[in-house]
N, C-alpha and C positions, 0 to 999 in steps of 0.2 A: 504494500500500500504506500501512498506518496505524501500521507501524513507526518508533517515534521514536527514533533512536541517540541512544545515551549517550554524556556529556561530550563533545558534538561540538563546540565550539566550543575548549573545554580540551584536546581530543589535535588535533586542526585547529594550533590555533596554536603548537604545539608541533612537528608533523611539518613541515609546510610552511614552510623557510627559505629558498628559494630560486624564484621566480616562474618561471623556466625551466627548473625540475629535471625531474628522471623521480622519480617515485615507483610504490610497487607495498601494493596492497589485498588483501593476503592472505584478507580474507572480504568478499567484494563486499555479500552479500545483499542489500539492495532497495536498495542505493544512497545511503544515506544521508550518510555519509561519504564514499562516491568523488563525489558532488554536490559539498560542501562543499570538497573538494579539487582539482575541477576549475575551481572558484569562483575559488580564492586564485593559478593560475596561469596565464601569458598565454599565447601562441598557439606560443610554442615547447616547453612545457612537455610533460610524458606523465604518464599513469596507467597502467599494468596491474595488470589485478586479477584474482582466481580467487574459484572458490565451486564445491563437490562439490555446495550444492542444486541441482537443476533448474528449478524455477521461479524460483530467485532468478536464477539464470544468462540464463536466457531474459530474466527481466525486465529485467535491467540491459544486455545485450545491446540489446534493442528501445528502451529510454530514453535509450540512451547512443549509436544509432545514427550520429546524425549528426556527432558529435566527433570529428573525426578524431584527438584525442588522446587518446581511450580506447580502450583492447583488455581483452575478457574472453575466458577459459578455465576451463572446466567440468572441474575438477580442485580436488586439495587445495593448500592451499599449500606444503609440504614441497618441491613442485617447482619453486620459486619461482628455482635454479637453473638446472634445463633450458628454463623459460620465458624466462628472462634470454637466454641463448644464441641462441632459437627470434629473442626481438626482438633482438637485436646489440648489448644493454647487457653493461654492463662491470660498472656498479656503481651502483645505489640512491640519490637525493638522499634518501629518507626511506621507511621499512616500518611499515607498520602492519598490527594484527588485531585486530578485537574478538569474543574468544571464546566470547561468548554466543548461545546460541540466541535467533533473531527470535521478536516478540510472532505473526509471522505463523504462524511455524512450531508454536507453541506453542496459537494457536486454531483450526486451522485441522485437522480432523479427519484428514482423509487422509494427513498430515504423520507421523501416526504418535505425536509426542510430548505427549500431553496425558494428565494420566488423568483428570481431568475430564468425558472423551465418552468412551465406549465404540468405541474404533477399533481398530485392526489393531494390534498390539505388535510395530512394527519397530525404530524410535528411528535408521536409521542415515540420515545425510544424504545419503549417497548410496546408492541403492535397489539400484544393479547391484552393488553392491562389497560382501565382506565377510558376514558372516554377521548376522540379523537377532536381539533382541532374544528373541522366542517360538524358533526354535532351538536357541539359548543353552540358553532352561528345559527346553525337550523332551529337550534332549542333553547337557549337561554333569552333573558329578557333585554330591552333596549338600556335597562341600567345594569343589569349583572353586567352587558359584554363593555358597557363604556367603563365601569368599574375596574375592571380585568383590564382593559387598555391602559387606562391610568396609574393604577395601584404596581403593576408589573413591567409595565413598558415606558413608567411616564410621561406618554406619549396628550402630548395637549392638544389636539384634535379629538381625541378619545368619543366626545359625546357626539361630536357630527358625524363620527364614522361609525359610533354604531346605530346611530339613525339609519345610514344609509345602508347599512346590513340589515336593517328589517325593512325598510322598501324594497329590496332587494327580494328578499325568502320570499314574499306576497305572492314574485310570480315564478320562480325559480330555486330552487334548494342547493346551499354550497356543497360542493363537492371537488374541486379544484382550486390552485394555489391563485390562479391568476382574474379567476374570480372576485376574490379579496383583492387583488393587488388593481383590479382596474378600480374597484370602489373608493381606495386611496388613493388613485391617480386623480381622481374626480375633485377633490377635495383639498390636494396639497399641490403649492406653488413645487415647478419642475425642480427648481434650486433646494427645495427639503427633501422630496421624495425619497431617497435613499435612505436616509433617517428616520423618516418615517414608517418605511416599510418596515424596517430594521427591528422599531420600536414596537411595532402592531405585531410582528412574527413571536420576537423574545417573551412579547407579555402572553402569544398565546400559549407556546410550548415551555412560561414557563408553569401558566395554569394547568395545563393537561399532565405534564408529569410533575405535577403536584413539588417542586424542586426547592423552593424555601424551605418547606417544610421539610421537606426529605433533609436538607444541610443538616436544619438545627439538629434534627433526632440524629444523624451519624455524628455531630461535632461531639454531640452530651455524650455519646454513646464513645465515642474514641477516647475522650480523657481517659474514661475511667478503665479503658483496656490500654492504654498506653505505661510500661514499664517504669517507673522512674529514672530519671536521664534519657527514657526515650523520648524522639522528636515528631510532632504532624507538620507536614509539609500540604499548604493549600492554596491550589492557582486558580484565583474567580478570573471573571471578564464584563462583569459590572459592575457598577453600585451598588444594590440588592443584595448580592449576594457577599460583596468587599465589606458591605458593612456589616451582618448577621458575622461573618467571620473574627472581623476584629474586636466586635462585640464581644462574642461568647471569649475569645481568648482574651479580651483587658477584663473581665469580670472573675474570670479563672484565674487570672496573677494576681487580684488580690488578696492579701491576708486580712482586711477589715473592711465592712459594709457600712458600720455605724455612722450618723450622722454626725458631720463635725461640730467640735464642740464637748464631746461625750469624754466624761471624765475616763471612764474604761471601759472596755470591749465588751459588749454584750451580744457579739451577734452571731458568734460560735461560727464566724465563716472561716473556711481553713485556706490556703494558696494551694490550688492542683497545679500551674501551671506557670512557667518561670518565660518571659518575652525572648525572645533569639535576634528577631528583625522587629528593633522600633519601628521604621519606616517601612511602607513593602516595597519589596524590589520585585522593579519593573526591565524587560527587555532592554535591550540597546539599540541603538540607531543602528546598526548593523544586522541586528538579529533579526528587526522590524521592517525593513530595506528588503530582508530576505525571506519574513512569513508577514504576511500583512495580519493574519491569525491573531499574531502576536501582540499585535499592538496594543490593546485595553488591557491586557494582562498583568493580575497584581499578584505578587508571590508572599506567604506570609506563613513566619513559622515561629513556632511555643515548643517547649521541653518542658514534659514531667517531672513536677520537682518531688 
């Protein structure tokens, strides 16, 4: 596959401190980083990794066949508990995710996620789960889907465009990407479009695979499998999601919640997690020059203290 991960060398040498750890790949996709990470570790070492795509699943399943120190599961990562248990870990040398959709997934028509080609308007990674994308428009209300535009995509057109998703359905039902995309074409100057579109897609696929949500439950769910001294390594590529992340981890480093002012500590909060990267590190003009992918990419990593 011709997917290039981002900052792999910079969240690699970050996650990987331990040459005989286990570590766990919360988005396998074509392998990129589970590659890389099975690089940095010797023959007692493990990876397990998940991915809800199917092709990515299969693929890194058949690349990774003969490593006896790799296992993959065709699931989300939020389950990165019941998985632990299923292999007889205890606890994590290192967690990573990178939350972006693959360059494959994104050209690749049948995938669903491009508006680019005229495909099928599903957007969910995983095909059997969940409700799709054109459902959504056929069936939700003119304030759910403006809501869903707004809330996930930002997007400030949000209310005129899901007006005109419901004049729309009156005489014809979504089922195509370009469907939606002429509707915004209707509505936004040529000079945002791209932005727009960007925004109306992200907010849908990030409601259909339910993907905030899904973070927070793997983030809370990673501390507390992560080893002491071990490291989570996590690459967003919005707002949304950059924020939920730095959230949960500046709430994790601290050791007291009490209101300032408070003679002493009443509030029994303990530190799970110690900061690595004050700032997140982001690409280089080089890197960005060469994966355009790349470019909103925030990398950001905590150690188990």
């Amino acid at each position: 596959m011709s997917h290039e991960p981002v900052l792999l060398k910079e969240s690699i040498d970050f996650l990987v401190t331990e040459k005989r750890g286990i570590y766990f790949d919360g988005t396998a996709g074509f392998g990129g980083h589970s590659f890389e990470i099975l690089n940095r570790l010797d023959d007692k070492g493990k990876l397990i990794a998940t991915d809800k795509d199917q092709s990515a699943f299969e693929y890194c399943r058949d690349k990774f066949s003969d490593d006896k120190r790799f296992s993959i599961y065709h699931t989300g990562f939020t389950n990165i508990d019941s998985i632990s248990k299923i292999e007889f870990i205890d606890q994590f040398d290192g967690i990573f995710a990178d939350l972006g959709v693959s360059s494959f997934q994104l050209d690749t028509i049948e995938s669903g996620f491009t508006f680019r080609e005229d495909a099928v308007l599903d957007l969910r990674m995983n095909k059997a789960e969940g409700i799709s994308a054109s459902d959504l428009l056929n069936k939700f209300s003119q304030e759910e889907i403006a809501k869903i535009l707004f809330e996930y995509g930002e997007e400030k057109n949000s209310r005129l465009i899901a007006k005109k998703v419901i004049e729309f359905r009156l005489n014809e039902k979504f089922s195509r990407t370009f469907q939606l995309k002429k509707i915004i074409e209707q509505v936004t100057p040529v000079r945002f479009l791209n932005k727009s579109l960007s925004r109306v897609f992200q907010a849908l696929r990030i409601y259909v695979n339910n993907e905030l949500e899904e973070l927070k439950t793997f983030l809370d769910k990673s501390f507390s499998l992560l080893k002491p001294g071990g490291r989570i390594v996590i690459l967003s590529y919005h707002s949304l999601e950059d924020r939920i992340v730095k959230e949960k981890i500046k709430y994790e480093s601290l050791s007291c919640i009490c209101p300032p002012g408070m003679p002493i500590c009443i509030c029994g909060k303990k530190q799970r997690l110690k900061l690595i990267t004050r700032k997140p590190i982001v690409p280089t003009d080089t890197e960005i020059d060469r994966n355009r992918l790349s470019r909103s990419a925030k990398m950001r990593v905590a150690e188990r203290v």
